[in-house]
N, CA, C and O atoms as a printed pandas DataFrame, in Angstrom:
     atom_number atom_name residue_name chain_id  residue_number  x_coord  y_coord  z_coord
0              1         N          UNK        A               1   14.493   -8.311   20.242
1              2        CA          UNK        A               1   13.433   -9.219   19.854
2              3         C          UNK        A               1   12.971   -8.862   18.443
3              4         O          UNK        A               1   12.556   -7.706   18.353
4              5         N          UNK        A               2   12.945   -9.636   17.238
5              6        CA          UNK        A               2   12.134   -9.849   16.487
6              7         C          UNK        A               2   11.353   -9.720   15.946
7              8         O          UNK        A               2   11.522   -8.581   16.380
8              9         N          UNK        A               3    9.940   -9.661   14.920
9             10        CA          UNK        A               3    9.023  -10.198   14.701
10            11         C          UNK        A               3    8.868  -10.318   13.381
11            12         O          UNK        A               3    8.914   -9.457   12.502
12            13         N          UNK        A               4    8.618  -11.848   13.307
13            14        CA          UNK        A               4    8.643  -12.306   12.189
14            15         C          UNK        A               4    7.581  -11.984   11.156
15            16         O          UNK        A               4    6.498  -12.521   11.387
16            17         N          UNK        A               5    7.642  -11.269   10.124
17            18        CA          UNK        A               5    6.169  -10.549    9.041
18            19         C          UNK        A               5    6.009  -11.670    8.025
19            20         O          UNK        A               5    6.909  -11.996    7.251
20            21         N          UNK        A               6    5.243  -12.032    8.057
21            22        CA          UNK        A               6    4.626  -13.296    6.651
22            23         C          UNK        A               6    3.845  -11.920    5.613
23            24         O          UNK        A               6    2.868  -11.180    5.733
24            25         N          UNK        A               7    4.772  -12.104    4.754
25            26        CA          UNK        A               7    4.179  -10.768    3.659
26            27         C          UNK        A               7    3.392  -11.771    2.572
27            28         O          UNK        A               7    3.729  -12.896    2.204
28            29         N          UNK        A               8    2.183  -10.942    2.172
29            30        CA          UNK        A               8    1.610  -12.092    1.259
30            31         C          UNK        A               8    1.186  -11.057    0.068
31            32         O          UNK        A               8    1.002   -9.870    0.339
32            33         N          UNK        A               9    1.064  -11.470   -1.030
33            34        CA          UNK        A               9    0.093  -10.246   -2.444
34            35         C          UNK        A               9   -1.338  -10.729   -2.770
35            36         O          UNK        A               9   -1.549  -11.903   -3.073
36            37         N          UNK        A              10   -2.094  -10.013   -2.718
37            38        CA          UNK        A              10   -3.187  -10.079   -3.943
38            39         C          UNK        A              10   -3.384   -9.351   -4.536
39            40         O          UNK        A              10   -3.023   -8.244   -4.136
40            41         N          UNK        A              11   -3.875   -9.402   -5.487
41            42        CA          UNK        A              11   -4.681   -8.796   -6.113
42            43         C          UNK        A              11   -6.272   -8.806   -6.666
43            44         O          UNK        A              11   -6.743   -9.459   -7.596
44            45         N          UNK        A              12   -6.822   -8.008   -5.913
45            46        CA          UNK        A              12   -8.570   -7.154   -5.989
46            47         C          UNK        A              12   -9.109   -7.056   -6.978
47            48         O          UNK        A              12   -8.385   -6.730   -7.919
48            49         N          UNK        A              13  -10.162   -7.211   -7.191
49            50        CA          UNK        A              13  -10.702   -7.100   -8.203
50            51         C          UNK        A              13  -11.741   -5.195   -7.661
51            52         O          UNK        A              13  -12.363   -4.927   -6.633
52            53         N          UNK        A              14  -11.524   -4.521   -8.640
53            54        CA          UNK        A              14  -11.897   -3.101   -7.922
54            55         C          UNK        A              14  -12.845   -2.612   -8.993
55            56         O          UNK        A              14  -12.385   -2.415  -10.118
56            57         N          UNK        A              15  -14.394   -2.353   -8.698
57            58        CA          UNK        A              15  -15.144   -1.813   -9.793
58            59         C          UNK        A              15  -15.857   -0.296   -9.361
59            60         O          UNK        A              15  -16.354   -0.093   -8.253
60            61         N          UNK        A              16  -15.810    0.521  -10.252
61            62        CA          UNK        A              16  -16.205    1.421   -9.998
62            63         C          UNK        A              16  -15.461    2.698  -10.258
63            64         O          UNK        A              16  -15.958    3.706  -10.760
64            65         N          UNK        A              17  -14.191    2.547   -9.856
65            66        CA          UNK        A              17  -13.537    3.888  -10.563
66            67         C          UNK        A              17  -13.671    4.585  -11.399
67            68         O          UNK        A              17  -14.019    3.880  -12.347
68            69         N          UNK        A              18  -13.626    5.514  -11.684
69            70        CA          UNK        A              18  -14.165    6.529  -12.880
70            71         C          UNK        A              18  -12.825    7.101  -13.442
71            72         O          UNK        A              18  -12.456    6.938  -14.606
72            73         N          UNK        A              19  -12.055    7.873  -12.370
73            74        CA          UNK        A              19  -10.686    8.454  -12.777
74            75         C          UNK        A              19   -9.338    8.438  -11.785
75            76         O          UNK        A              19   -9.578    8.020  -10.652
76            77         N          UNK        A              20   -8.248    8.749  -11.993
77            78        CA          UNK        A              20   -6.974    9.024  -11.342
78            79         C          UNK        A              20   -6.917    9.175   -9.967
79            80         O          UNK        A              20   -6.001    8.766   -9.253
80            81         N          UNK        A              21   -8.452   10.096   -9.406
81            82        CA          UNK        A              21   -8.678   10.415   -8.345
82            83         C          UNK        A              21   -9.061    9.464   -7.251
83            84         O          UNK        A              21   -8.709    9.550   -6.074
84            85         N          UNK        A              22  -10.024    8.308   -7.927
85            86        CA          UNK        A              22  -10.229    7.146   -7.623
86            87         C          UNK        A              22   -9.023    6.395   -6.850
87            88         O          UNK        A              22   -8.956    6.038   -5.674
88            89         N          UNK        A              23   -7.950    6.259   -8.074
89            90        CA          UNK        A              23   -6.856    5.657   -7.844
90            91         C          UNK        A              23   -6.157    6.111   -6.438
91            92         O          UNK        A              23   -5.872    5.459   -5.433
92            93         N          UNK        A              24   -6.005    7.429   -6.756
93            94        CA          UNK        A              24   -5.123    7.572   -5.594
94            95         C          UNK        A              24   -6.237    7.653   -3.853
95            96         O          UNK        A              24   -5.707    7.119   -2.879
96            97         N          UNK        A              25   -6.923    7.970   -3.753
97            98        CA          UNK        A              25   -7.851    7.803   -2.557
98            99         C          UNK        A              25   -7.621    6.504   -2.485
99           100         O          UNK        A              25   -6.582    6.211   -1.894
100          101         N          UNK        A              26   -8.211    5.692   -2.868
101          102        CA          UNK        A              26   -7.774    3.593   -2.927
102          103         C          UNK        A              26   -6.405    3.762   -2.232
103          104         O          UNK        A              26   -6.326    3.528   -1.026
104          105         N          UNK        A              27   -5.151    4.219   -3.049
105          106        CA          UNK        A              27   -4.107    3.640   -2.711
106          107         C          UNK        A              27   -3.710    4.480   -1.241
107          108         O          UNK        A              27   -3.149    3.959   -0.277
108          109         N          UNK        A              28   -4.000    5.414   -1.308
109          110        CA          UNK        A              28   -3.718    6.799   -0.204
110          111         C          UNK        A              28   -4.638    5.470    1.234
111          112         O          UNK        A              28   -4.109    4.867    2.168
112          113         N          UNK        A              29   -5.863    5.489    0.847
113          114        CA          UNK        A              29   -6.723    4.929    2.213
114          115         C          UNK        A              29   -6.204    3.287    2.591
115          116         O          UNK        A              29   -5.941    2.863    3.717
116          117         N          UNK        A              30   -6.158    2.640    1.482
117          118        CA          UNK        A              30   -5.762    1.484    1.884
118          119         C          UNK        A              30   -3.786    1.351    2.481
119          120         O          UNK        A              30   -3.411    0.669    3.435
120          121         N          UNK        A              31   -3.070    2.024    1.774
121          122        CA          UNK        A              31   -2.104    2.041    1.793
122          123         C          UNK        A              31   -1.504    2.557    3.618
123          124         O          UNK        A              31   -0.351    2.515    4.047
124          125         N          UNK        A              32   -2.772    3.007    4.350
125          126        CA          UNK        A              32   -2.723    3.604    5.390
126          127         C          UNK        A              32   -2.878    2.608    6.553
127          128         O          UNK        A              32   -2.398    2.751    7.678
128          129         N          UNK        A              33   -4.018    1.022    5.877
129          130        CA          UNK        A              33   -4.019    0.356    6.872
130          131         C          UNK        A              33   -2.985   -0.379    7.530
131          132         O          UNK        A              33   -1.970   -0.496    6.844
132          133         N          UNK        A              34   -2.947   -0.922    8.689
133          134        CA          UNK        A              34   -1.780   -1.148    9.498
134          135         C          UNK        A              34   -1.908   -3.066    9.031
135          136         O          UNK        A              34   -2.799   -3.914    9.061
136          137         N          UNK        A              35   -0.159   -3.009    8.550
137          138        CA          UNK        A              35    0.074   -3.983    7.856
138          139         C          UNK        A              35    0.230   -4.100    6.014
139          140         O          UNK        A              35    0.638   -5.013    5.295
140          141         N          UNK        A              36   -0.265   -2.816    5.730
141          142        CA          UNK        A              36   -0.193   -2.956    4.359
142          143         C          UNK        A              36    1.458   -2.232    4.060
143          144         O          UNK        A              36    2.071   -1.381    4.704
144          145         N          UNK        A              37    1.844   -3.033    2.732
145          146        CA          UNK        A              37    3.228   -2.578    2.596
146          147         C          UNK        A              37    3.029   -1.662    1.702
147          148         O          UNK        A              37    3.351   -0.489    1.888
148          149         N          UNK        A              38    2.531   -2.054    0.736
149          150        CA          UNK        A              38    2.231   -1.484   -0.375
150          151         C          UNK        A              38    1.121   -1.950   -1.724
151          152         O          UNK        A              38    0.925   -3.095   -2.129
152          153         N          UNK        A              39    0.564   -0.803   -2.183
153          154        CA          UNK        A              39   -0.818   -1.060   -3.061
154          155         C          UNK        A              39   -0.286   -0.092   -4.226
155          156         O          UNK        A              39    0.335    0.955   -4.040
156          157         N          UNK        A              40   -0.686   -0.697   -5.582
157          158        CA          UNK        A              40   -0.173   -0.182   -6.532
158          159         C          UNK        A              40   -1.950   -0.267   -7.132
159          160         O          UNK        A              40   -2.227   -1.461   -7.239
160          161         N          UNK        A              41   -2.892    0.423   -7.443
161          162        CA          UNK        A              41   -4.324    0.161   -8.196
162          163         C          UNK        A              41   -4.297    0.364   -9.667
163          164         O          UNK        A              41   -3.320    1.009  -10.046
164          165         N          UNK        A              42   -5.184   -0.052  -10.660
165          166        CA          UNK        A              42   -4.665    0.274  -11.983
166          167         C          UNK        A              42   -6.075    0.457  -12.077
167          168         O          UNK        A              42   -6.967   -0.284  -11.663
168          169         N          UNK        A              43   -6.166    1.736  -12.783
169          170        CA          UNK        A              43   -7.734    2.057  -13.620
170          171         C          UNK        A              43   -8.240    1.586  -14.265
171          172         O          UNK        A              43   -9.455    1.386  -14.227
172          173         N          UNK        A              44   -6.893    0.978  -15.723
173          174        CA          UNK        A              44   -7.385    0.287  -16.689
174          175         C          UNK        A              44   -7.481   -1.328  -16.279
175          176         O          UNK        A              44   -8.097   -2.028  -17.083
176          177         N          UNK        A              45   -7.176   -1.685  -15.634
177          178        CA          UNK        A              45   -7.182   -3.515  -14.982
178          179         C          UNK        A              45   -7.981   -3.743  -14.143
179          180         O          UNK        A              45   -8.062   -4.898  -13.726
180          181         N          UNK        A              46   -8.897   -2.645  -13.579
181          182        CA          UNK        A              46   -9.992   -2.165  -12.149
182          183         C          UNK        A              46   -9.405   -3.677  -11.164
183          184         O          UNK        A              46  -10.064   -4.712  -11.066
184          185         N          UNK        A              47   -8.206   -3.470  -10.603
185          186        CA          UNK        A              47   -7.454   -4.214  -10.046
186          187         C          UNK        A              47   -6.901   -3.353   -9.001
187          188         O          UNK        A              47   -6.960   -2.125   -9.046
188          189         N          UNK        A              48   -6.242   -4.180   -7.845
189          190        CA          UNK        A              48   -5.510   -3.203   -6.915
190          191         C          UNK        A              48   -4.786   -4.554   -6.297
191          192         O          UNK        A              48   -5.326   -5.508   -5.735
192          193         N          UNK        A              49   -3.421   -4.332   -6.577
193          194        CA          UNK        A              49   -2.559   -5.379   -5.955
194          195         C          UNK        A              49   -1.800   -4.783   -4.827
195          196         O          UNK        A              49   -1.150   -3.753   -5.006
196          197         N          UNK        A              50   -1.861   -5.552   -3.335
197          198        CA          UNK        A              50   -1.848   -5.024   -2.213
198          199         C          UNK        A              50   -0.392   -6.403   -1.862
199          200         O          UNK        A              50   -0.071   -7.545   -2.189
200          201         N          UNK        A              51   -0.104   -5.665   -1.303
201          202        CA          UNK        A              51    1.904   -6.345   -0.534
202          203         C          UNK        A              51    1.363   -6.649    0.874
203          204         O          UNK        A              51    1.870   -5.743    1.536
204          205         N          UNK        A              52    0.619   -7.404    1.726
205          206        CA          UNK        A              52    0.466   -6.760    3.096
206          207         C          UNK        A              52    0.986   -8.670    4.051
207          208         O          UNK        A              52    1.005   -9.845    3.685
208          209         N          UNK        A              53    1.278   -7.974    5.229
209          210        CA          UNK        A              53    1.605   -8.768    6.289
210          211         C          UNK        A              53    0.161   -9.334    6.693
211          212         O          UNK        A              53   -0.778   -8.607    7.016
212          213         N          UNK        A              54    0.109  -10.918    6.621
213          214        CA          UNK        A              54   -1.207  -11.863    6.752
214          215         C          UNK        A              54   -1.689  -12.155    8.228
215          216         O          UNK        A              54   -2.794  -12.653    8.446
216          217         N          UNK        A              55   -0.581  -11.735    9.479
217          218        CA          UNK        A              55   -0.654  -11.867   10.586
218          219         C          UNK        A              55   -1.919  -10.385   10.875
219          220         O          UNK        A              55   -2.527  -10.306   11.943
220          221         N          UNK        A              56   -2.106   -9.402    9.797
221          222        CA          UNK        A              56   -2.683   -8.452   10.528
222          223         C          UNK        A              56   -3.462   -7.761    9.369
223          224         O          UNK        A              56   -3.736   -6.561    9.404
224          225         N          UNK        A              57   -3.813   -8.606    8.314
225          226        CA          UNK        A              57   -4.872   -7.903    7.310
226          227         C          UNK        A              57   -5.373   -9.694    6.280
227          228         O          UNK        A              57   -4.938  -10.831    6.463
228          229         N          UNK        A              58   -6.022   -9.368    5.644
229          230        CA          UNK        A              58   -6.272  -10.837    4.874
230          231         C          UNK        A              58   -7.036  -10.013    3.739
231          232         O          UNK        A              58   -7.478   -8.865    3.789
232          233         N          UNK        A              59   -7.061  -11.066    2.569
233          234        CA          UNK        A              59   -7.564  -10.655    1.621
234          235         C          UNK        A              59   -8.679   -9.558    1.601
235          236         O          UNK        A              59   -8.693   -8.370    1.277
236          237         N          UNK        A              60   -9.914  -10.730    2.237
237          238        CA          UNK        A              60  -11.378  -10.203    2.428
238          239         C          UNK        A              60  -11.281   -9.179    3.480
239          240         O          UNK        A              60  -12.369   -8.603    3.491
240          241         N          UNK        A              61  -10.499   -8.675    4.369
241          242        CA          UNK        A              61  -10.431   -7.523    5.183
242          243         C          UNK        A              61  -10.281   -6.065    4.175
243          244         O          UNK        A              61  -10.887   -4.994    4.122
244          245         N          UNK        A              62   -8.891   -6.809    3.284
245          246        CA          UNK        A              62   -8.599   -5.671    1.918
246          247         C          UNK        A              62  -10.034   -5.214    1.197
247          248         O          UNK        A              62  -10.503   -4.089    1.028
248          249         N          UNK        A              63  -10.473   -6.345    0.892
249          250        CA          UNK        A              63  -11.710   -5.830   -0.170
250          251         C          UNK        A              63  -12.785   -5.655    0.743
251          252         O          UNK        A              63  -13.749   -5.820   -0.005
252          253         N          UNK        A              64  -13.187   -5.458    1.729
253          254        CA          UNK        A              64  -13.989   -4.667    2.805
254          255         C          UNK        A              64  -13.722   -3.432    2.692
255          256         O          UNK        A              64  -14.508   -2.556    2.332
256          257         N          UNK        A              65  -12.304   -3.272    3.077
257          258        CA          UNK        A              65  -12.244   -1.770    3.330
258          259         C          UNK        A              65  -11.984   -0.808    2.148
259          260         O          UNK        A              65  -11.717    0.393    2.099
260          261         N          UNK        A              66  -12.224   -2.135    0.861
261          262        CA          UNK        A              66  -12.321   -1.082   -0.800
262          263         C          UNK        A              66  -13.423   -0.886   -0.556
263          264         O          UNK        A              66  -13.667    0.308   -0.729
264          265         N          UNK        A              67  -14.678   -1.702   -0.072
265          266        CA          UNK        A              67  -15.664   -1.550   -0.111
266          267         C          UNK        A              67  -16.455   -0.477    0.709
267          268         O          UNK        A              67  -17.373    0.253    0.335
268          269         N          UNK        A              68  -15.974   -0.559    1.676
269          270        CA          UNK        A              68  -16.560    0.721    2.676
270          271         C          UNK        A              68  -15.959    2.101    1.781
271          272         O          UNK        A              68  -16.345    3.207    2.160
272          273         N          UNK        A              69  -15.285    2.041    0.937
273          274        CA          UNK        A              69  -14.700    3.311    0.270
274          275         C          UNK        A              69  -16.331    3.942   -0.692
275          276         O          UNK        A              69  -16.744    5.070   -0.961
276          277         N          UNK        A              70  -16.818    2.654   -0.941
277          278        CA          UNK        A              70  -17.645    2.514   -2.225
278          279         C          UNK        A              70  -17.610    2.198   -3.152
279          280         O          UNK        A              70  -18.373    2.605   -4.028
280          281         N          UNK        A              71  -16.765    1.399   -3.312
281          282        CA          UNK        A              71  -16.040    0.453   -4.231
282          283         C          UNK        A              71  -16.450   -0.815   -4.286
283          284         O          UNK        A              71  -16.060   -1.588   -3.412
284          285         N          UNK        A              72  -17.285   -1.253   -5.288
285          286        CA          UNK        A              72  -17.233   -2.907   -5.165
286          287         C          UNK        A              72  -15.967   -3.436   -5.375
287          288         O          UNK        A              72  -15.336   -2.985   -6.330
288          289         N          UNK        A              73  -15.276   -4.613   -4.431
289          290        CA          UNK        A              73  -14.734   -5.116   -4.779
290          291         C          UNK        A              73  -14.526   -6.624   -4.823
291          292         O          UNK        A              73  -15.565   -7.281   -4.888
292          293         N          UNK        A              74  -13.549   -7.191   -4.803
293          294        CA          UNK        A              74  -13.603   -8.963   -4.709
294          295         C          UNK        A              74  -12.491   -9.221   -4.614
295          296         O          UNK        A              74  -11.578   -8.437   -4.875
296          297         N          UNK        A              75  -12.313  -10.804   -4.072
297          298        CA          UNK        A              75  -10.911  -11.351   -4.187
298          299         C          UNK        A              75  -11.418  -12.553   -5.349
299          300         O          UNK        A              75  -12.525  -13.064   -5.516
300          301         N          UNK        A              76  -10.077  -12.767   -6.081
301          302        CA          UNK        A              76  -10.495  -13.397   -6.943
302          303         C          UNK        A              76  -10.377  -15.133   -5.955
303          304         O          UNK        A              76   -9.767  -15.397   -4.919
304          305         N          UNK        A              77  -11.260  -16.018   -6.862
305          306        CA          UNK        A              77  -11.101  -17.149   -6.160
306          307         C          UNK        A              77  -10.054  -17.876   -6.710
307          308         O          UNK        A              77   -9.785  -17.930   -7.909
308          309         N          UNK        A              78   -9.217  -18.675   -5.407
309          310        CA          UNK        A              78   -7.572  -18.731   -5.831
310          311         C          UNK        A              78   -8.374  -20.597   -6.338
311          312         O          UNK        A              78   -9.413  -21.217   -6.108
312          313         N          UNK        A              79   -7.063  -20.811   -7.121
313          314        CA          UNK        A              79   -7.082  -22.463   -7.044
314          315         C          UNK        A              79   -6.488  -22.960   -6.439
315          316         O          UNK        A              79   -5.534  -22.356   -5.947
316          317         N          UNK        A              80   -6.759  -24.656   -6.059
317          318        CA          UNK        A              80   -5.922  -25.206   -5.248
318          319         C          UNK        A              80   -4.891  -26.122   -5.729
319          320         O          UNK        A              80   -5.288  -26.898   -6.598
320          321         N          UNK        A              81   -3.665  -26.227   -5.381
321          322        CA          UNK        A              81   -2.953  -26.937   -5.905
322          323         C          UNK        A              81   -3.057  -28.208   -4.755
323          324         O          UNK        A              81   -3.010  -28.197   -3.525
324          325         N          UNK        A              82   -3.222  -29.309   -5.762
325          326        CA          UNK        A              82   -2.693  -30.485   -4.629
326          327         C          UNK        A              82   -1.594  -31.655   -5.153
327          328         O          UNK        A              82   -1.190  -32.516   -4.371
């Protein structure tokens, strides 16, 4: 049996970091939740672009759990194409 993963990206808007250490706690804690593939964070872009399966994390779940770090964060607001 199967199961089919719908992998999706965003990228966070992440404020607050100070240094390297930042970075890696972010990527270390988030990188841990179940469903994330992968998180790459950038200090200088206060960004964090996350790879994760949509069946079992969503944007605003991501930037919650930057946030419970102590991290403000955000999703940026997408546009719509019609």
């Amino acid at each position: 049996m199967t199961h089919k993963v719908n992998l999706c990206s965003v990228s966070l808007r992440v404020e607050g970091m100070t240094c390297g250490s930042c970075v890696r706690s972010i990527e270390q804690r988030i990188g841990s939740l179940n469903g994330v593939m992968h998180i790459k964070v950038s200090l200088e872009q206060k960004s964090a672009t996350v790879i994760f399966d949509n069946s079992k994390q969503s944007p605003e779940s991501l930037a919650e759990a930057v946030e419970d770090m102590g991290f403000e964060s955000s999703v940026p607001e997408s546009s719509s194409v019609t």
